[in-house]
Gaussian input, Z-matrix of N, CA and C with variables (Angstrom, degrees):
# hf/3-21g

backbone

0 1
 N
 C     1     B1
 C     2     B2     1     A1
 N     3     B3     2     A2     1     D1
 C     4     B4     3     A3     2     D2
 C     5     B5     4     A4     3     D3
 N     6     B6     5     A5     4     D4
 C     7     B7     6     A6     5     D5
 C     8     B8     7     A7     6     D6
 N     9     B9     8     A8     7     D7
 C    10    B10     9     A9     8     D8
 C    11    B11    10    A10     9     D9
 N    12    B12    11    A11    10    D10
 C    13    B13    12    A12    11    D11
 C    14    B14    13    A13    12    D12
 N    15    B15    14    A14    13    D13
 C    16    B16    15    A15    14    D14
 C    17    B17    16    A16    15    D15
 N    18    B18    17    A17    16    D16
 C    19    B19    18    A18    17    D17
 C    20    B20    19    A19    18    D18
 N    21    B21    20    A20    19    D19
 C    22    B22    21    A21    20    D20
 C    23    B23    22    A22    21    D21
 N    24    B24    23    A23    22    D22
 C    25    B25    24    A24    23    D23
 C    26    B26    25    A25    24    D24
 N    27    B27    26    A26    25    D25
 C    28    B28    27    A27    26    D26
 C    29    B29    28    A28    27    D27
 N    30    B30    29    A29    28    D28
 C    31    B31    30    A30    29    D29
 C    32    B32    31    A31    30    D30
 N    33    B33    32    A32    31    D31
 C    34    B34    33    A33    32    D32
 C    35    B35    34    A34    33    D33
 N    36    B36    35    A35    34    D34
 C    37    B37    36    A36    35    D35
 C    38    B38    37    A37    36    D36
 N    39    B39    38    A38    37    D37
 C    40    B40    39    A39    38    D38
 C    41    B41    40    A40    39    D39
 N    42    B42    41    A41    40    D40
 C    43    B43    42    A42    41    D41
 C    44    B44    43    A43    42    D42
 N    45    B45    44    A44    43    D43
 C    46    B46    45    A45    44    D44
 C    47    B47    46    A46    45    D45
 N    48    B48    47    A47    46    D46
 C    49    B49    48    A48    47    D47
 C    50    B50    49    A49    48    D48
 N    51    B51    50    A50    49    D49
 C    52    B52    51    A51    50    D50
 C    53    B53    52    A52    51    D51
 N    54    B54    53    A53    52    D52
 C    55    B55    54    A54    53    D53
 C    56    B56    55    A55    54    D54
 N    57    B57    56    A56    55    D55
 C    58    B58    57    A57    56    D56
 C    59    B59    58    A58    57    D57
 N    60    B60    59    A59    58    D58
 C    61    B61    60    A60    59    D59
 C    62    B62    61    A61    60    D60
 N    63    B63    62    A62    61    D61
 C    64    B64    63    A63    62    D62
 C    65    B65    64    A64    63    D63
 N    66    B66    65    A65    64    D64
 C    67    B67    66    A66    65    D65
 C    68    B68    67    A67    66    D66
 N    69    B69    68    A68    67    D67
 C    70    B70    69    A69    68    D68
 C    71    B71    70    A70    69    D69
 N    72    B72    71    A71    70    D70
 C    73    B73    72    A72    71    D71
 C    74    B74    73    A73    72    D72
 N    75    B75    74    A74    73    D73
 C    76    B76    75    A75    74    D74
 C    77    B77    76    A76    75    D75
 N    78    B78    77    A77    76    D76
 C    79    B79    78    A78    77    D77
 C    80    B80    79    A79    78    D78
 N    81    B81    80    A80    79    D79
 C    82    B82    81    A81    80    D80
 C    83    B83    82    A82    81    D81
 N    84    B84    83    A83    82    D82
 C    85    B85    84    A84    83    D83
 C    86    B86    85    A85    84    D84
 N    87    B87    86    A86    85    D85
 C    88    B88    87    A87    86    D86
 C    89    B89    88    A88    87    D87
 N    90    B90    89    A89    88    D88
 C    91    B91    90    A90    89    D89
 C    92    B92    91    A91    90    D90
 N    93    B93    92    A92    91    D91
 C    94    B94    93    A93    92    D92
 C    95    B95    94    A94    93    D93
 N    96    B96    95    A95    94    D94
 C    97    B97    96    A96    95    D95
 C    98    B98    97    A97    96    D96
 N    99    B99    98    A98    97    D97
 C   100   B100    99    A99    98    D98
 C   101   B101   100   A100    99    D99
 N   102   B102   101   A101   100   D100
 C   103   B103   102   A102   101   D101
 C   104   B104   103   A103   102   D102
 N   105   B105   104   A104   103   D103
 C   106   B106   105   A105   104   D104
 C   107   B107   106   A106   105   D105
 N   108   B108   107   A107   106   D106
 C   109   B109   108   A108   107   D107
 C   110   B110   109   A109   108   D108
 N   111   B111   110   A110   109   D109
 C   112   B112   111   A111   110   D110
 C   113   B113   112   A112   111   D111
 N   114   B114   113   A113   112   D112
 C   115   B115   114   A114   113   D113
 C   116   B116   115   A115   114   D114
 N   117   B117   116   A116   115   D115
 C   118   B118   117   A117   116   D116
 C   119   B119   118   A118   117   D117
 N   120   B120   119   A119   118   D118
 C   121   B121   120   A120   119   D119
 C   122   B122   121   A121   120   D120
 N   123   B123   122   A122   121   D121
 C   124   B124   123   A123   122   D122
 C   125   B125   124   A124   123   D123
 N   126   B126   125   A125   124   D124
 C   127   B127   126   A126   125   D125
 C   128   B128   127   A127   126   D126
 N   129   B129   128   A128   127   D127
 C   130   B130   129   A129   128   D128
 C   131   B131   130   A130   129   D129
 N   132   B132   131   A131   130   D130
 C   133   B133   132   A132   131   D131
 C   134   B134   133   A133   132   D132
 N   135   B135   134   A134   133   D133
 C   136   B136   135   A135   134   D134
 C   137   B137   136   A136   135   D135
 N   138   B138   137   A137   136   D136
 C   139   B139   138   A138   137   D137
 C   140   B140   139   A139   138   D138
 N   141   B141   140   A140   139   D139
 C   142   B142   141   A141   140   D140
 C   143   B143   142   A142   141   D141
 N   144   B144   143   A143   142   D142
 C   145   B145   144   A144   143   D143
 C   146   B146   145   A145   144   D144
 N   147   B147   146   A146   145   D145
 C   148   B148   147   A147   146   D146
 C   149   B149   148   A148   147   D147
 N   150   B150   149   A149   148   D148
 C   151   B151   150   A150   149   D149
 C   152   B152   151   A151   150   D150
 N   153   B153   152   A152   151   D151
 C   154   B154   153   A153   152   D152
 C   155   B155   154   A154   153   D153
 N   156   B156   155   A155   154   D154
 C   157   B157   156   A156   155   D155
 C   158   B158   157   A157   156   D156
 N   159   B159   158   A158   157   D157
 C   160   B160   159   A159   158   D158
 C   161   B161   160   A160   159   D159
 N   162   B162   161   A161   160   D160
 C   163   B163   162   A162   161   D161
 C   164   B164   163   A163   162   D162
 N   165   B165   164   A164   163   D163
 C   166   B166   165   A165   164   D164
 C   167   B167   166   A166   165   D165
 N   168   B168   167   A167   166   D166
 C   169   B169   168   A168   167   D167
 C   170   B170   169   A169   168   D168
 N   171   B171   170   A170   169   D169
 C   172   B172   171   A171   170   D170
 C   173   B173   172   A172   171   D171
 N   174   B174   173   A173   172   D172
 C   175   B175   174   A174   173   D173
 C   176   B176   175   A175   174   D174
 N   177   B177   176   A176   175   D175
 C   178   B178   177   A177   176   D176
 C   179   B179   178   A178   177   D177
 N   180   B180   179   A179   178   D178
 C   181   B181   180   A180   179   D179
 C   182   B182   181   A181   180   D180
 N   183   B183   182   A182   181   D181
 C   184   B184   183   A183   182   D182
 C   185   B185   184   A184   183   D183
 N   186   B186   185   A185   184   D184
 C   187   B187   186   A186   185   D185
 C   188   B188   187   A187   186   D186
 N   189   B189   188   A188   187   D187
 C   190   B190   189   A189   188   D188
 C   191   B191   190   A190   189   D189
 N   192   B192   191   A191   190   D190
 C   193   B193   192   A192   191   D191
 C   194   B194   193   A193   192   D192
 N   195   B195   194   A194   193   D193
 C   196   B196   195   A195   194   D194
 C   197   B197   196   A196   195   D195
 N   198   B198   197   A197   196   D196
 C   199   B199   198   A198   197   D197
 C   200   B200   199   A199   198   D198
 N   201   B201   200   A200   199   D199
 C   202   B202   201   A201   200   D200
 C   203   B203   202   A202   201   D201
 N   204   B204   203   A203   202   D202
 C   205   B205   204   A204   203   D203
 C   206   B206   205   A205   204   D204
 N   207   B207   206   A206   205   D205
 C   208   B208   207   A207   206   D206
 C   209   B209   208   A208   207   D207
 N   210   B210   209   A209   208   D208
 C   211   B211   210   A210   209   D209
 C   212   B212   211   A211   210   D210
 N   213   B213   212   A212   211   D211
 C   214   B214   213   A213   212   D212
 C   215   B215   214   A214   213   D213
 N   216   B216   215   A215   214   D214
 C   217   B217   216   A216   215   D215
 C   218   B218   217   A217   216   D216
 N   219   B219   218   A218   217   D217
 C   220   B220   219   A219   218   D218
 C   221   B221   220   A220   219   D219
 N   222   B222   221   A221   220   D220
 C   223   B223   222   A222   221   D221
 C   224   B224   223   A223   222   D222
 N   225   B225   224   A224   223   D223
 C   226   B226   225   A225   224   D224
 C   227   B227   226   A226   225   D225
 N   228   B228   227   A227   226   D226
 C   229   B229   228   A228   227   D227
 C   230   B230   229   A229   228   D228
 N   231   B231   230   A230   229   D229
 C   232   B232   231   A231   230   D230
 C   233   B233   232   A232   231   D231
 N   234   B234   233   A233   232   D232
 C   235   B235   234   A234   233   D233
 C   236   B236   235   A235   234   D234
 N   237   B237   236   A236   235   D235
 C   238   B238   237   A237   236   D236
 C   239   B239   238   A238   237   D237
 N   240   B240   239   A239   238   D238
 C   241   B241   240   A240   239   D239
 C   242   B242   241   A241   240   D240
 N   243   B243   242   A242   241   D241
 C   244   B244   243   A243   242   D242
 C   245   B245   244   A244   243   D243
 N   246   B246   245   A245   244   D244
 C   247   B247   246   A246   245   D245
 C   248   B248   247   A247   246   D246
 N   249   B249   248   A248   247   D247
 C   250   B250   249   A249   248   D248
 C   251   B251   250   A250   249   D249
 N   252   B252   251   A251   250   D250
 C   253   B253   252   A252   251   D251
 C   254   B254   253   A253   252   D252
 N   255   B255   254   A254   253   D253
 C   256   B256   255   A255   254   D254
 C   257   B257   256   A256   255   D255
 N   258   B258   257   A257   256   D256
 C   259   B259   258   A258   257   D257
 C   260   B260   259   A259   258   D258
 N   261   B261   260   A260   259   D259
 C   262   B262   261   A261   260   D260
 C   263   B263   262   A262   261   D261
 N   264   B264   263   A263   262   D262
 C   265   B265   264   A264   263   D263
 C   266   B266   265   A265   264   D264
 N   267   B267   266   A266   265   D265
 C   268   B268   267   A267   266   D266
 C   269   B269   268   A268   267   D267
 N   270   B270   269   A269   268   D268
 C   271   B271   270   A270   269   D269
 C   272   B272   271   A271   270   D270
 N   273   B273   272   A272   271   D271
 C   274   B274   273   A273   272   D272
 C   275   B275   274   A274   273   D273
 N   276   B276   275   A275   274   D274
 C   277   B277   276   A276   275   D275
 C   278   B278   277   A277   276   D276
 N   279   B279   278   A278   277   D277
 C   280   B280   279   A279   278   D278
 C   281   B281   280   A280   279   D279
 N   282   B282   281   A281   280   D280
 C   283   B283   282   A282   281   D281
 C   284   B284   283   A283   282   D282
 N   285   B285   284   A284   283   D283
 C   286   B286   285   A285   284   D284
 C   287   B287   286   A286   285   D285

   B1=1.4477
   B2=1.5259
   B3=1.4666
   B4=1.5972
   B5=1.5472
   B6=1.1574
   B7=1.7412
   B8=1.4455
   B9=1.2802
   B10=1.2972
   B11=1.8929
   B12=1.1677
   B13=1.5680
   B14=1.0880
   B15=1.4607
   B16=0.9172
   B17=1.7174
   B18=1.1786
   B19=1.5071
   B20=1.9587
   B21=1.2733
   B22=2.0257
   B23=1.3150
   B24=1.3560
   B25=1.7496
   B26=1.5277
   B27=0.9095
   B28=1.5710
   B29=1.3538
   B30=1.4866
   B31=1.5858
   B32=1.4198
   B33=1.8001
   B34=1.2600
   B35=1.8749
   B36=1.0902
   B37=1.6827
   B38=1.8571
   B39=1.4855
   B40=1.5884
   B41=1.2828
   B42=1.2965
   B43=1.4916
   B44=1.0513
   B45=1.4054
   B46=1.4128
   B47=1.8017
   B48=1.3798
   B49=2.3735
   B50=1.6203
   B51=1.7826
   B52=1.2710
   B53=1.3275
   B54=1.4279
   B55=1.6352
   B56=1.5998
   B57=1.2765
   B58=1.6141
   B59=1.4817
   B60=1.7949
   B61=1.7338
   B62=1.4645
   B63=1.2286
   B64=1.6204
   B65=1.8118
   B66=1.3202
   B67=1.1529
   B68=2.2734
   B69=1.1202
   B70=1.7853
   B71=1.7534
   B72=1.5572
   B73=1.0642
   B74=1.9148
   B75=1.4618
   B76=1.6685
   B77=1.2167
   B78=1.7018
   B79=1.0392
   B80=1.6908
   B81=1.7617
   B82=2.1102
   B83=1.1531
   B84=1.5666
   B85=1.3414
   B86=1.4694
   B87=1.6251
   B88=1.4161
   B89=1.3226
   B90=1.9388
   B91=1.3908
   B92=1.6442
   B93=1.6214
   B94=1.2742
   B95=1.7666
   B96=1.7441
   B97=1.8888
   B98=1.5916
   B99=1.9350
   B100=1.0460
   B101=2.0436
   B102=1.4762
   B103=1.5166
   B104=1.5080
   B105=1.3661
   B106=1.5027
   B107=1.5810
   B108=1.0365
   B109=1.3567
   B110=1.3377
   B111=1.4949
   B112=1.4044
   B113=1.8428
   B114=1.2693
   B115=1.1889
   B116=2.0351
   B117=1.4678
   B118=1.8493
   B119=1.7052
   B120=1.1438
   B121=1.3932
   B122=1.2040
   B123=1.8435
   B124=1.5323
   B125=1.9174
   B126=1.2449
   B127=1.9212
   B128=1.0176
   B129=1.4744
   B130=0.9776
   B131=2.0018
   B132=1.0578
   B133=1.3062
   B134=1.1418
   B135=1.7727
   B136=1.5893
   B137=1.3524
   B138=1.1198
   B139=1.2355
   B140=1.8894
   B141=1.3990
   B142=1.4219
   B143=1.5926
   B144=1.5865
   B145=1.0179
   B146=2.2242
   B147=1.1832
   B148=1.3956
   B149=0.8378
   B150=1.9027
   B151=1.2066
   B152=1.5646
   B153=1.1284
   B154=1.8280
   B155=1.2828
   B156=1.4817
   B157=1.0969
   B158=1.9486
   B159=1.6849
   B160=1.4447
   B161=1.6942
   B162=1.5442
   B163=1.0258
   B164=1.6046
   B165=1.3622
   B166=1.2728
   B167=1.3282
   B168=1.7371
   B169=1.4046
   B170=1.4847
   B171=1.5277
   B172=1.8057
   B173=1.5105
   B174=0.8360
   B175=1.7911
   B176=1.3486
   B177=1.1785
   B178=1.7282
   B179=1.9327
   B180=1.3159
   B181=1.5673
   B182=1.6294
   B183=1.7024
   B184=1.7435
   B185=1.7880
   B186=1.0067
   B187=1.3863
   B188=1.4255
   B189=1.2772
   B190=1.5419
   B191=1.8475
   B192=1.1815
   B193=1.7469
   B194=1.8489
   B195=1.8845
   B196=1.3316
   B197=1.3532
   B198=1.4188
   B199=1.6082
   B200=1.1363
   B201=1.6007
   B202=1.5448
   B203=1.1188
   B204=1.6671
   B205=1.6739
   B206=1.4476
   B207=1.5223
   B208=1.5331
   B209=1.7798
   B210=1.2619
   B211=2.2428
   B212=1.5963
   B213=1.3325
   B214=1.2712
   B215=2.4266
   B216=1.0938
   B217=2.0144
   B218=1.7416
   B219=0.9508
   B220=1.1200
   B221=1.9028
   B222=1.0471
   B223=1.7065
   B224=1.7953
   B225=1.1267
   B226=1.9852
   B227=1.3490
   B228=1.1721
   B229=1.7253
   B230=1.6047
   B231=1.6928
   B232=1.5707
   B233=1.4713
   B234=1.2735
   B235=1.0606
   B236=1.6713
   B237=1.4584
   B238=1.5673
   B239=1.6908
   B240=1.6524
   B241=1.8744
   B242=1.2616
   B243=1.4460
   B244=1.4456
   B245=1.4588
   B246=1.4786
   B247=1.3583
   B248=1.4165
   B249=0.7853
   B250=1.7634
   B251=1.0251
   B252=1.5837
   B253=1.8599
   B254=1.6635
   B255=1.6427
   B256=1.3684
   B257=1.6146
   B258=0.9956
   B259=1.4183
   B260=1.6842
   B261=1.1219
   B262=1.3130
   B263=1.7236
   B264=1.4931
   B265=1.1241
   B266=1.9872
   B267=1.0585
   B268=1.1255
   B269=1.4821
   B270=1.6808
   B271=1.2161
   B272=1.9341
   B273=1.3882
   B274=1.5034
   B275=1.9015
   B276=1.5383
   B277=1.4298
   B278=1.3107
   B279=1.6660
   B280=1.7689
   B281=1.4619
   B282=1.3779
   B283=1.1883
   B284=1.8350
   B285=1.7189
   B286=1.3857
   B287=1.4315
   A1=109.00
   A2=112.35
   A3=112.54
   A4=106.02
   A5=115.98
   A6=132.11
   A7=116.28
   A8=106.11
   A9=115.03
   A10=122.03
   A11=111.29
   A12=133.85
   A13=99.51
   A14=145.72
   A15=155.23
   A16=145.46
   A17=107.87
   A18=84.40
   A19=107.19
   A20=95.40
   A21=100.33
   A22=95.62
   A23=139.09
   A24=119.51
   A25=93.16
   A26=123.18
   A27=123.30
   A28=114.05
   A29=115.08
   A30=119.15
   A31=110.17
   A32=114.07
   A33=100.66
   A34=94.82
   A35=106.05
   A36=127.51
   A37=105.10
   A38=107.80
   A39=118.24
   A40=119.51
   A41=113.52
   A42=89.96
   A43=135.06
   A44=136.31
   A45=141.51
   A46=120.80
   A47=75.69
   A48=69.61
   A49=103.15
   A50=108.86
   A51=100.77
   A52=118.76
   A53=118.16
   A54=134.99
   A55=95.82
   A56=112.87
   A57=106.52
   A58=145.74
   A59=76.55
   A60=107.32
   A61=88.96
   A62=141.14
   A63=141.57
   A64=106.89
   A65=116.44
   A66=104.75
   A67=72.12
   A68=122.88
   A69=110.22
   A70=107.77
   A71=125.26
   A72=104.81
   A73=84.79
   A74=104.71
   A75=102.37
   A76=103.91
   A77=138.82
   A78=132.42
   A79=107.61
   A80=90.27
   A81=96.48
   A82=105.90
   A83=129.98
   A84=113.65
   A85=133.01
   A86=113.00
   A87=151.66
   A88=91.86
   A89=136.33
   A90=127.81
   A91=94.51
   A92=122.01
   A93=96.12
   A94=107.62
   A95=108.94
   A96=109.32
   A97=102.78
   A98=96.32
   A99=109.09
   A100=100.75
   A101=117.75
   A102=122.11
   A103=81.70
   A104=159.88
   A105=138.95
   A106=112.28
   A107=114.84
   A108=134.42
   A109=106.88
   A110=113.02
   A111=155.64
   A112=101.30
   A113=110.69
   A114=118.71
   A115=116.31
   A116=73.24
   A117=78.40
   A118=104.86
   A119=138.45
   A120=135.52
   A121=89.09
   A122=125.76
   A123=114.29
   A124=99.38
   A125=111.55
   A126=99.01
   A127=88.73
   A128=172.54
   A129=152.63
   A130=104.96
   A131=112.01
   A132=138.95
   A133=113.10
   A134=120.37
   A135=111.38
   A136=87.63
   A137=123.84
   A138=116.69
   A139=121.83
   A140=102.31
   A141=119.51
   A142=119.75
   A143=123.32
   A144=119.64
   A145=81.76
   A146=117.32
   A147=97.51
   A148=132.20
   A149=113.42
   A150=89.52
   A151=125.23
   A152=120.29
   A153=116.42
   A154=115.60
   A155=133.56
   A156=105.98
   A157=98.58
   A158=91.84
   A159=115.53
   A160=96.76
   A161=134.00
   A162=129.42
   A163=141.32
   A164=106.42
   A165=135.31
   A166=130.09
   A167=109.47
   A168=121.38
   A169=84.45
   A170=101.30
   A171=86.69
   A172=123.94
   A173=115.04
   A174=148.15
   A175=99.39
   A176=108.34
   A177=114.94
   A178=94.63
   A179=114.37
   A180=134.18
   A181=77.06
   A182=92.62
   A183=107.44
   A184=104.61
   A185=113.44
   A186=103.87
   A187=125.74
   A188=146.44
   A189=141.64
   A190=106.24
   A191=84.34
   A192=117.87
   A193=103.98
   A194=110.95
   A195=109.40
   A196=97.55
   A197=110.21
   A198=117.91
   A199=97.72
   A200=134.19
   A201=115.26
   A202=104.89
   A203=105.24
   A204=113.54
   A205=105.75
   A206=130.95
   A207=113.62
   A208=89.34
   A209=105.42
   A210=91.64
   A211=86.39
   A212=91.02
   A213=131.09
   A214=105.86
   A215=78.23
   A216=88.71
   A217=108.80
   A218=129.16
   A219=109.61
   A220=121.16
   A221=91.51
   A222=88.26
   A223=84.84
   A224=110.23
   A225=117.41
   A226=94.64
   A227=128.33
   A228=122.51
   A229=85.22
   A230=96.74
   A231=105.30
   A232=111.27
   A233=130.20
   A234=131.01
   A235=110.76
   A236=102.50
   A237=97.06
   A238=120.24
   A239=87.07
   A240=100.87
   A241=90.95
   A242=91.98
   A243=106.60
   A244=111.76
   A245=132.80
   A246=136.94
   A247=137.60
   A248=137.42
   A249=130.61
   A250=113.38
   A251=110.27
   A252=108.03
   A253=88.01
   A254=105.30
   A255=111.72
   A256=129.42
   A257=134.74
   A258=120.73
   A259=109.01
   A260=134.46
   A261=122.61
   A262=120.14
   A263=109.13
   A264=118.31
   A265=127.86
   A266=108.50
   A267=103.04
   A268=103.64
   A269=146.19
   A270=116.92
   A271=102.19
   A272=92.10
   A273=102.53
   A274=116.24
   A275=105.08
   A276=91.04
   A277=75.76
   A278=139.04
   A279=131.30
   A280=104.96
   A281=117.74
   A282=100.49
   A283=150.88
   A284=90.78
   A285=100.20
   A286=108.60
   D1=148.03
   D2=-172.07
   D3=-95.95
   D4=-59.48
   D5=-175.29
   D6=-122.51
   D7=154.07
   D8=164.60
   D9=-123.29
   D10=90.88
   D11=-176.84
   D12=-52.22
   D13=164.42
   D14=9.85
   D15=60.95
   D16=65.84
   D17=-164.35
   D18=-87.50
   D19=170.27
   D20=-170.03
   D21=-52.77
   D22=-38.92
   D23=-164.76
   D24=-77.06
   D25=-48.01
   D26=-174.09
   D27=-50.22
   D28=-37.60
   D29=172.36
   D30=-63.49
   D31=-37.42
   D32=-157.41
   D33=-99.67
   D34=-3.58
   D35=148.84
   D36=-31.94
   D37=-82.67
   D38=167.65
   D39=-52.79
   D40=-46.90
   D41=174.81
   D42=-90.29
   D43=17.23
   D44=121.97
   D45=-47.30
   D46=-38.50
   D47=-179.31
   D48=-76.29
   D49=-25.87
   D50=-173.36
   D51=-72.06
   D52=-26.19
   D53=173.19
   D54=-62.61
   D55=-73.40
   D56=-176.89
   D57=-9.22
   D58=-65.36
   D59=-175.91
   D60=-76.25
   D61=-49.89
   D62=-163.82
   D63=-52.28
   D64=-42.37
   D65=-146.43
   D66=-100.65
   D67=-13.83
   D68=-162.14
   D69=-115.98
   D70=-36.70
   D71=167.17
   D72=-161.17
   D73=133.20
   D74=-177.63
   D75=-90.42
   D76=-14.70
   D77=-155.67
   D78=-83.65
   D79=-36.14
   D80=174.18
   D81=-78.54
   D82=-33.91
   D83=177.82
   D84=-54.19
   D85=-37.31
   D86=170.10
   D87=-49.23
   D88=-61.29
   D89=-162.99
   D90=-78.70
   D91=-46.68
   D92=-150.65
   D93=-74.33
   D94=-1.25
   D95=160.72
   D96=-45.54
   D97=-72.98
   D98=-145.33
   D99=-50.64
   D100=-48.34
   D101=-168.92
   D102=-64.40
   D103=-85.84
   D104=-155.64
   D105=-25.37
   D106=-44.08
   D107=-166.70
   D108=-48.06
   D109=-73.63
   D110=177.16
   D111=-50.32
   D112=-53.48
   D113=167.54
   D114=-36.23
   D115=-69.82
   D116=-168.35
   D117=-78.13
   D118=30.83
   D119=162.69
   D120=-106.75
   D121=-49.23
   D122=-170.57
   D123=-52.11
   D124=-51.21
   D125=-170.04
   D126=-73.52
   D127=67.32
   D128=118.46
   D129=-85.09
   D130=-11.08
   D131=-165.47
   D132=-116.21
   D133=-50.94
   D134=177.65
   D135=-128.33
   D136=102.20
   D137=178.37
   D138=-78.85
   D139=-21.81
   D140=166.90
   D141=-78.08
   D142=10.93
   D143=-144.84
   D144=-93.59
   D145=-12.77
   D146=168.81
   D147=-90.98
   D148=173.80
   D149=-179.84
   D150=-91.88
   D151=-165.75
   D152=-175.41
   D153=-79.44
   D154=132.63
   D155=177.87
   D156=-130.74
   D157=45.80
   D158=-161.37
   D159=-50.45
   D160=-51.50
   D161=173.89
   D162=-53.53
   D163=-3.02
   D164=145.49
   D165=-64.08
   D166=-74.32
   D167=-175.37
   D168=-131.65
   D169=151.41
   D170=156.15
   D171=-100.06
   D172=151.78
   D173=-159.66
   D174=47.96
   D175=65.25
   D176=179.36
   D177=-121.81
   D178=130.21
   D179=-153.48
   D180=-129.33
   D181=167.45
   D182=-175.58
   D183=-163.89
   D184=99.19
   D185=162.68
   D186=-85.93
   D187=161.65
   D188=167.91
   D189=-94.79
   D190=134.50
   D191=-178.72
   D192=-125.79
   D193=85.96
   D194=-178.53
   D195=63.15
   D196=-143.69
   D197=-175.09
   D198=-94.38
   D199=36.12
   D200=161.24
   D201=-133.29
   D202=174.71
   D203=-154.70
   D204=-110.29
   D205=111.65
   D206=-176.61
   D207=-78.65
   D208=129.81
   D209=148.47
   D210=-122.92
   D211=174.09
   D212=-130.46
   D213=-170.43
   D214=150.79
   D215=172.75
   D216=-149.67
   D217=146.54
   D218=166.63
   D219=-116.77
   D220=138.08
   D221=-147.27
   D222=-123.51
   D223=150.09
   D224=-158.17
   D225=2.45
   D226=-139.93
   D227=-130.02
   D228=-126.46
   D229=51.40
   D230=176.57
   D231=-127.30
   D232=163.51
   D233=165.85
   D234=-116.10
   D235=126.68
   D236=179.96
   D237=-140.61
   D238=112.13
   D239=-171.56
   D240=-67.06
   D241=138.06
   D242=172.36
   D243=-126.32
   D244=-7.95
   D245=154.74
   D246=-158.48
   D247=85.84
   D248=178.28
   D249=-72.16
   D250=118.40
   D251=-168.76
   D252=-154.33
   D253=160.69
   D254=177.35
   D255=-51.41
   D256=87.94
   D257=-171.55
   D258=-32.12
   D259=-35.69
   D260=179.17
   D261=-60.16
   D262=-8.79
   D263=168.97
   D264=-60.02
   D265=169.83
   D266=-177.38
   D267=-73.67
   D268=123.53
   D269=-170.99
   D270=-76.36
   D271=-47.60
   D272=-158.44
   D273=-56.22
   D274=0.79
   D275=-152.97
   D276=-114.77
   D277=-8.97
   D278=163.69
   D279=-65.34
   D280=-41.05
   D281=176.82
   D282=-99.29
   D283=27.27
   D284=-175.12
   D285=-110.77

């Protein structure tokens, strides 16, 4: 895999966790950057390493970040986040 994109909800995905963690504890916010980070070099490498969350979207993958859910698709020899949101969330109703 070459890159790992970003798409705009996914940005504005982080910067809600980044507001969060800013104003309640900076030190978890700071790890769960740094583990995102770490995250998307690991799929850059296994890009199959999530799990499916094909019944959602199709070829839409999801790893866990703390209690949140990165998904992710991989589209040509790219990887592209498409949301980090609380897994306690509804999944199916972000993505319709």
């Amino acid at each position: 895999m070459n890159q790992c994109l970003i798409s705009p909800q996914a940005i504005k995905d982080l910067d809600s966790i980044s507001e969060y963690f800013l104003t309640t504890n900076i030190e978890t916010g700071e790890k769960i950057f740094q583990e995102f980070t770490k995250k998307c070099k690991n799929l850059l490498q296994f890009p199959k390493m999530g799990r499916s969350y094909e019944h959602i979207r199709k070829g839409m993958r999801g790893i866990p970040l703390n209690s949140y859910i990165i998904f992710y698709q991989i589209v040509d020899d790219n990887i592209e986040i498409l949301r980090i949101v609380n897994g306690r969330q509804d999944l199916e109703s972000l993505f319709t």
